[in-house]
C-alpha positions in Angstrom: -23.0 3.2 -3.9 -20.7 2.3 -6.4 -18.0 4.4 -5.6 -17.4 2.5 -2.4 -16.6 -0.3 -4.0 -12.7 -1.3 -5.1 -11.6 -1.8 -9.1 -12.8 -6.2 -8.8 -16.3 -5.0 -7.3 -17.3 -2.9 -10.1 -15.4 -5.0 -12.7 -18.3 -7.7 -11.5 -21.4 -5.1 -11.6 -20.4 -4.4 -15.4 -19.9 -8.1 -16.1 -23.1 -8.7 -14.1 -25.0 -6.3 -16.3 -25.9 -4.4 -12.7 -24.1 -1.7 -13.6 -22.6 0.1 -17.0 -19.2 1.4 -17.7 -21.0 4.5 -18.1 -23.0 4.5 -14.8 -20.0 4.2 -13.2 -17.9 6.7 -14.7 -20.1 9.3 -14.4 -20.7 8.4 -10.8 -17.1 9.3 -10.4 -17.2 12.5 -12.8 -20.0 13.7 -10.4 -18.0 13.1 -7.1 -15.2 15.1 -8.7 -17.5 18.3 -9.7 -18.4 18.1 -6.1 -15.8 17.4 -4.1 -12.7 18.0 -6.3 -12.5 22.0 -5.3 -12.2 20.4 -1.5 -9.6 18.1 -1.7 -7.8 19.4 -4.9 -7.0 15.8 -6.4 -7.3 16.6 -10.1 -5.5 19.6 -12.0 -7.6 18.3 -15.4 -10.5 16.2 -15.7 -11.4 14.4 -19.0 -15.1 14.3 -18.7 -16.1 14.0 -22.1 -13.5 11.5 -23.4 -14.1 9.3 -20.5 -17.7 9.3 -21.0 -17.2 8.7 -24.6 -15.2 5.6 -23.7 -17.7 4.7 -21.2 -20.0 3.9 -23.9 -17.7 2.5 -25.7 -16.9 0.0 -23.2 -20.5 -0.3 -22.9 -20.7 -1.5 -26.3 -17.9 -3.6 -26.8 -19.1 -6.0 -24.1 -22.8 -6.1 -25.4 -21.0 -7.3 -28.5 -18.9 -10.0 -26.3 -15.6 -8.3 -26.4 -14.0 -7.9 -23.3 -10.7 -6.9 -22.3 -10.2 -8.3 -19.2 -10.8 -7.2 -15.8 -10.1 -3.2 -16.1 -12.8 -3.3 -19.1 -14.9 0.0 -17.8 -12.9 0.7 -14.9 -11.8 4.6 -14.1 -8.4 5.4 -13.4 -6.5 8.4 -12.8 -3.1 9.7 -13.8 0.0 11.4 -12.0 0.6 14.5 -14.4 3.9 13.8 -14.6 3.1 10.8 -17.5 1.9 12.0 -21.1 -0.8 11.7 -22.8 -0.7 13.4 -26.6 -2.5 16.5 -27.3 -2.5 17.2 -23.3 -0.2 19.2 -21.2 2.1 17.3 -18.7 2.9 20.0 -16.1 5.2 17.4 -13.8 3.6 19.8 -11.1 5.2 23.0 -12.6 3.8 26.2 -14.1 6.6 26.1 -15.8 5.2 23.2 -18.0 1.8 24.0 -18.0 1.8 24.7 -21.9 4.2 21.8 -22.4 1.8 19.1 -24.9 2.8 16.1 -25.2 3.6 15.1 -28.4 3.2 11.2 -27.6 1.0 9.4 -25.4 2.9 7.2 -22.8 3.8 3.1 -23.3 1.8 2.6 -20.0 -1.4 4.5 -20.8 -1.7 2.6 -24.2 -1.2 -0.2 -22.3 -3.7 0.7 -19.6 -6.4 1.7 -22.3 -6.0 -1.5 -24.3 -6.9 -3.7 -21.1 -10.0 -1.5 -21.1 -9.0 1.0 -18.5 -10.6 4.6 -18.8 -8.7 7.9 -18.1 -10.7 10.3 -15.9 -7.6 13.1 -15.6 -4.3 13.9 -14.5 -3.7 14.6 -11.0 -1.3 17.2 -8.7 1.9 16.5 -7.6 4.8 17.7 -6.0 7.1 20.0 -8.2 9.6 17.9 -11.0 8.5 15.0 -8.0 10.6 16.2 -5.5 9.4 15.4 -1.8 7.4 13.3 -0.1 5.2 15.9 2.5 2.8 16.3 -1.2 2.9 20.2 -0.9 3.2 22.0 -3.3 3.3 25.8 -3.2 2.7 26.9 -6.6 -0.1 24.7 -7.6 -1.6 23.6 -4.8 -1.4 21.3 -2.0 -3.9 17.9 -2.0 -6.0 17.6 1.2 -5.5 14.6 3.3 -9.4 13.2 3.1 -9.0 12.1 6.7 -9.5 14.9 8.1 -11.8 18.0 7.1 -11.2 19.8 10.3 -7.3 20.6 9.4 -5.4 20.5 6.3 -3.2 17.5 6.7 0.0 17.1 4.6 -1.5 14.1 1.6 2.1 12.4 0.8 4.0 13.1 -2.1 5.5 13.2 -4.6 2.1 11.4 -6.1 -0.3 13.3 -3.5 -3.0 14.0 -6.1 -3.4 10.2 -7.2 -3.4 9.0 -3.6 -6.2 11.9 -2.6 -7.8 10.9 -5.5 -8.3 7.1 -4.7 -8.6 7.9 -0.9 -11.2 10.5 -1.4 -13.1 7.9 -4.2 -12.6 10.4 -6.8 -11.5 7.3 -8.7 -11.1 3.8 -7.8 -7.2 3.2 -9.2 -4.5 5.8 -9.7 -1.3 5.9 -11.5 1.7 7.6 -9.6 5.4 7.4 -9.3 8.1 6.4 -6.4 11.5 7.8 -6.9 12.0 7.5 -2.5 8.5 6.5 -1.6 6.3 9.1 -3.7 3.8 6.2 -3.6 3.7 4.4 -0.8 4.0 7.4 1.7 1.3 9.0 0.5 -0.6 5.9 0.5 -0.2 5.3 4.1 -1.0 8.9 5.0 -4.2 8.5 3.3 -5.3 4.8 4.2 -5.1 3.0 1.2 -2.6 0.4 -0.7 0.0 1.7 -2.5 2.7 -0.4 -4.7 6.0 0.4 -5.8 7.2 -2.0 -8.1 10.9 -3.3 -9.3 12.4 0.1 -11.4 12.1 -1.0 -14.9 9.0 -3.3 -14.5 6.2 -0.7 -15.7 7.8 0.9 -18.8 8.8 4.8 -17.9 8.4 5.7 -22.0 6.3 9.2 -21.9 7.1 9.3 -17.6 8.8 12.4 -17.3 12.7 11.6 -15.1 13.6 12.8 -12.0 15.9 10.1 -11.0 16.8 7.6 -13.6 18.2 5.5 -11.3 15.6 5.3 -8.5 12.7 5.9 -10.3 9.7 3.4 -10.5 6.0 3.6 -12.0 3.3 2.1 -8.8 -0.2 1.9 -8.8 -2.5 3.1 -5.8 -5.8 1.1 -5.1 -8.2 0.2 -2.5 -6.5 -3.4 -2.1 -3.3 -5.3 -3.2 -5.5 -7.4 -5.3 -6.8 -4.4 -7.6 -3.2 -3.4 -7.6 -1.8 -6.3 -8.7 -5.0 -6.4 -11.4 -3.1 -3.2 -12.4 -0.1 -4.5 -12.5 -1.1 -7.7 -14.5 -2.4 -5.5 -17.4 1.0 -3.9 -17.5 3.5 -6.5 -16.8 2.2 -10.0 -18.1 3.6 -13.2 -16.0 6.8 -14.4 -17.2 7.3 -18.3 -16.8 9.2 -19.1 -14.0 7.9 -16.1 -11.9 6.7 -16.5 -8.6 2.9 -16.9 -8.6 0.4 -17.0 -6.0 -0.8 -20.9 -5.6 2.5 -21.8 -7.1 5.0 -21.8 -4.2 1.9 -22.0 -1.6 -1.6 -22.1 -1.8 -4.0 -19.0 -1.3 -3.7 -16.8 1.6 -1.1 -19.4 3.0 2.2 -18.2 4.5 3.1 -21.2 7.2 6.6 -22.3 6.0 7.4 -18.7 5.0 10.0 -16.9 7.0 9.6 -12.9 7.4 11.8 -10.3 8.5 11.1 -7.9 10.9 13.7 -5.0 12.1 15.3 -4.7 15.2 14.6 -1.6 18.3 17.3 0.0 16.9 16.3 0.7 13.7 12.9 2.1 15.2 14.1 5.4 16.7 11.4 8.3 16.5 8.7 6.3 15.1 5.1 7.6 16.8 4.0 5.2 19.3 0.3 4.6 17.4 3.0 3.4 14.5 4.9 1.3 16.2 1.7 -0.2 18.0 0.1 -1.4 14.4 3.5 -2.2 13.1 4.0 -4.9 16.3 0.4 -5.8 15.5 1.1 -6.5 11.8 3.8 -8.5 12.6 1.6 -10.7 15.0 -1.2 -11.2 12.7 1.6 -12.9 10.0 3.0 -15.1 12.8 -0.3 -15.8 14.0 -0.9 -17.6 10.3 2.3 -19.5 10.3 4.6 -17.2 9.0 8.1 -17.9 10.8 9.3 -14.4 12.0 13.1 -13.5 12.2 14.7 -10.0 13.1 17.3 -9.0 10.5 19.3 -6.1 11.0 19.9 -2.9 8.0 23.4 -3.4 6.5 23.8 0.7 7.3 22.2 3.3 9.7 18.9 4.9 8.1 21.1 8.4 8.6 23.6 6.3 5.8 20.9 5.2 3.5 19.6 9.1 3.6 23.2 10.2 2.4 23.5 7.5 0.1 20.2 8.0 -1.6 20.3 11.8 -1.5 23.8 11.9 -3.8 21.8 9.9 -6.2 18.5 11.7 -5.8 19.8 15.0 -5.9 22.3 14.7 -8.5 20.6 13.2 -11.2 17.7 15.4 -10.4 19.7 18.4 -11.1 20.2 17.2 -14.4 16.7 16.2 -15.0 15.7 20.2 -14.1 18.6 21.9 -14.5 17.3 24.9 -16.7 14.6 25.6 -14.0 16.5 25.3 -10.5 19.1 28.0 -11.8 16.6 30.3 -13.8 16.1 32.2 -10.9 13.1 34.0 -12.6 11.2 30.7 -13.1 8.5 29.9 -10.3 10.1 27.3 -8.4 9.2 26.0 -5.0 11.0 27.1 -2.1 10.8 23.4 -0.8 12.7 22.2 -4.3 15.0 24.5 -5.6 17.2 24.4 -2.4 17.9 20.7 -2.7 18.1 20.2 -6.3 20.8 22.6 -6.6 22.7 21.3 -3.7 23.0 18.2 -6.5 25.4 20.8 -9.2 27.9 20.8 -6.4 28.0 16.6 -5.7 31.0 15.7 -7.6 30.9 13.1 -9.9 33.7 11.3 -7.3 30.9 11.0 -4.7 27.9 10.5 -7.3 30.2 7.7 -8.3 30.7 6.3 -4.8 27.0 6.6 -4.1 26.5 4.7 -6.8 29.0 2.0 -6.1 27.7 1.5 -1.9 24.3 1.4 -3.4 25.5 -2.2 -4.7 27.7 -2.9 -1.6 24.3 -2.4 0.3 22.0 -4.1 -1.9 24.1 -7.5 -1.9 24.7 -7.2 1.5 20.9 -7.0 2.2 19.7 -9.7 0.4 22.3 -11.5 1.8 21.2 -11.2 5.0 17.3 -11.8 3.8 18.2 -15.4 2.2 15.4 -17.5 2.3 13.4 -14.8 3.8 10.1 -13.8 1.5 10.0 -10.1 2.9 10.8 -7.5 5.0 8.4 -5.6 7.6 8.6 -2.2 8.5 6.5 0.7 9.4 6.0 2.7 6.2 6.5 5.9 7.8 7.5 7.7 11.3 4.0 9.5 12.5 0.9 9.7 10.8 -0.2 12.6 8.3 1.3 16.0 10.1 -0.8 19.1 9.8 0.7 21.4 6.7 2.4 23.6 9.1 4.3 21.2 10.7 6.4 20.1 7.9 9.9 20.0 7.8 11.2 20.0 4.4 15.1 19.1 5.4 13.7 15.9 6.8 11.5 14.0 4.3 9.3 11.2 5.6 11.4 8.4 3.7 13.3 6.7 6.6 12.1 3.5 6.0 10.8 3.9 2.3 13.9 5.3 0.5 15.8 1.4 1.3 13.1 0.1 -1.1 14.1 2.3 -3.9 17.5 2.5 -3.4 18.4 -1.4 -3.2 16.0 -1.6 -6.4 13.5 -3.5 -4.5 10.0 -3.7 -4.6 7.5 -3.5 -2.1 3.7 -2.3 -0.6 2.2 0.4 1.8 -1.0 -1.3 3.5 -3.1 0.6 5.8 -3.0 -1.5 9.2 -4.3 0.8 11.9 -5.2 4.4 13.2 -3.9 6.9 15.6 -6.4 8.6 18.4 -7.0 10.9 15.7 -8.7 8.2 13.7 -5.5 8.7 10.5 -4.4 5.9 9.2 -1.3 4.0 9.8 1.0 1.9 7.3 2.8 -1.2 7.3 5.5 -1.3 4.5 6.1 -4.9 2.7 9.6 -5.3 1.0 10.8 -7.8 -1.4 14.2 -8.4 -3.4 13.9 -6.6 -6.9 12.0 -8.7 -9.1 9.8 -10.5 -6.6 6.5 -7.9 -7.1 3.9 -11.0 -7.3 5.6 -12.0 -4.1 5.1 -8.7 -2.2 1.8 -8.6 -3.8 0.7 -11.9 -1.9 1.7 -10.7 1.3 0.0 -7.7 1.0 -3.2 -9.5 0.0 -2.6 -12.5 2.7 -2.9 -9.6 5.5 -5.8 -8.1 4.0 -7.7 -11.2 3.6 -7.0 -11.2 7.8 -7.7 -7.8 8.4 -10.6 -5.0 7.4 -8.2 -1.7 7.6 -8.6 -1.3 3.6 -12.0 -1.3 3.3 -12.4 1.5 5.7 -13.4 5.3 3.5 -12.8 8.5 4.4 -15.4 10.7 4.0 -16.2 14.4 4.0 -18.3 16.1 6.8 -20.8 18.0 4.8 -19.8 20.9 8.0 -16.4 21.6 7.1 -16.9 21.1 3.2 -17.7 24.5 1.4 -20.8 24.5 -0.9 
């Protein structure tokens, strides 16, 4: 069945003529009728502009035009990014009759290299937290496991569910502290944050100038990085795969890994496919090395959340202190807390963030990248979450020290939920990350397992 398959799989049916842009988009359009109610991935779905550019595709390459390797290929959108003549409701009723006047640098982008919208997808309110609830619009469901509702990831928890569920085989999100990579470990499948600034932000509505960045969830590191390639062309000089070393080839590399200490709390099930993740690199050549944090994770939390918080306020201002608008209990809170930081401390904040950041990559010279779990425990149930301790511990360094990194499924827990092993590079290495995520997926199968629905729990 074709939606099994990742983004390069069904790029070669359409190429192979064993499949149609149109099959294959309307293979994904029926999934979502049917299972979309369950796991809540989509607030809108474009079913007849995506069919309509289905066939398009369809024609274009029996003509011999082909735009590359997203030619035909399904993608869905965080609706937090605009497309014109649609509403962008950054997971708000406050904005659900805000229509965008513009359609965003990255969707034109995406849509020249063939790609083809199927929706937008929910989110966590104005992007704020990482658990993926969200109480006025809905909360995604964690399609690993029907039984209990299971907290998705957030802030991008609709795009995550979305490719996780195979309500679409790529999805479009946003990381401002890991709003794409913890939701793609929660839910088992590869999710990339790149360097801030990379993926143009034009039509992406702000939380965090600073800290934001546009990522890209997949199946595999290789679809991402197809993704990625049709948004960000190859600058000379840039680190390429085959350039430095050949395919799949990391002997001569050196790898950091982090110490005991900085591994407090973390679920033993994590830890065990984090030590595992760490052997399997080793075990092809890689030289491993333990580096230690410049700060305590406690620091990077304060550090990040002046930042976060205070240039969030501004970003949503009008809302947090409109007491009459519908704003979450989980968001309002902690936004205002950023009206009182004074601009003294957002100042300082801003100021160790650079102390931190060349003290880091100081300490990662000649180093390709660092290891660490991507999160403490695997997906909680939605009553367990504790909303005054985001699941960013390890995640929130990436963004922070403007770095750029990967969540990689790389084991389960005795509940069968997936695990993830976070890859970080120093800003501007994203190719780089992206080969290490792909060398441990050549040497391991954890991405190509899919979750999927028992027909007893599912309603209908």
């Amino acid at each position: 069945m074709s939606i099994n398959l990742d983004a390069a799989a069904l790029a070669n049916l359409i190429r192979r003529r064993e499949s149609s842009a149109e099959d294959i988009v309307g293979a994904y359009l029926a999934r979502i009728s049917a299972l979309n109610g369950w796991y809540h991935a989509y607030l809108n779905v474009y079913a007849d502009e995506a069919m309509a550019a289905a066939r398009a595709a369809d024609l274009q390459l029996r003509a011999g035009v082909d735009l590359g390797p997203l030619h035909g290929i399904p993608i869905a959108l965080k609706d937090i990014i605009d497309i014109a003549g649609r509403p962008t409701t950054i997971g708000s009723p406050n904005h659900a009759q805000r229509i965008a006047a513009h359609t965003a640098t990255l969707v034109r982008q995406l849509q020249r290299a063939g790609a083809i919208v199927l929706g937008k997808t929910h989110m966590v309110q104005f992007a704020m937290g990482a658990w993926g609830t969200n109480e006025h619009m809905g909360t995604p469901r964690n399609p690993w496991d029907d039984a209990v509702h299971r907290i998705p990831g957030g802030s991008s928890s609709g795009s995550a569910v979305a490719v996780a569920g195979r309500l679409a085989p790529l999805a479009i999100g946003t990381d401002t502290g890991g709003s794409v990579r913890v939701p793609a470990s929660y839910c088992g499948i590869t999710g990339f944050k790149p360097t801030a600034g990379r993926i143009s932000t034009e039509g992406v509505a702000t939380l965090s100038h600073t800290l934001d960045s546009v990522g890209v969830f997949a199946h595999s590191a290789a679809d991402a990085r197809t993704v990625f390639d049709a948004l960000v062309p190859a600058q000379p000089g840039e680190w390429a795969e085959g350039f430095h070393a050949p395919r799949f080839d990391v002997r001569g590399m050196t790898l950091a890994r982090l110490p005991d200490e900085f591994l407090p709390d973390v679920q033993p099930a994590v830890r065990e496919a984090y030590e595992d993740s760490v052997a399997v690199y080793q075990s092809l050549g890689a030289r491993i090395v333990t580096v230690t944090l410049p700060a305590t994770l406690a620091h990077f939390k304060a550090v990040t959340g002046d930042i976060m918080m205070t240039e969030g306020a501004f970003s949503f201002e009008r809302e947090i202190t409109d007491m009459s608008l519908p704003v979450d209990d989980s968001v309002r809170p902690r936004l205002l807390v950023g009206l009182e930081v004074p601009a003294t401390r957002y100042l300082a904040a801003l100021r160790e963030r650079d102390r931190l950041q060349a003290d880091l990559l100081q300490r990662l010279q000649g180093v390709a990248g660092l290891l660490t779990p991507t999160t403490l425990t695997t997906a909680l149930p939605l009553e367990q979450v504790d909303h005054g301790n985001a699941p960013v511990h390890y995640t929130r360094i990436g963004n922070l020290l403007q770095m750029c990194g990967l969540s990689v499924p790389n084991g389960r827990d005795a509940n069968d939920l997936p695990t993830g092993l976070q890859i970080l590079c120093p800003g501007g290495e994203d190719r780089l990350a992206l080969f290490l995520a792909e060398v441990y997926q050549h040497h391991t199968d954890w991405h190509l397992a899919r979750a999927e629905p028992q027909a007893e729990h599912v309603p209908g």
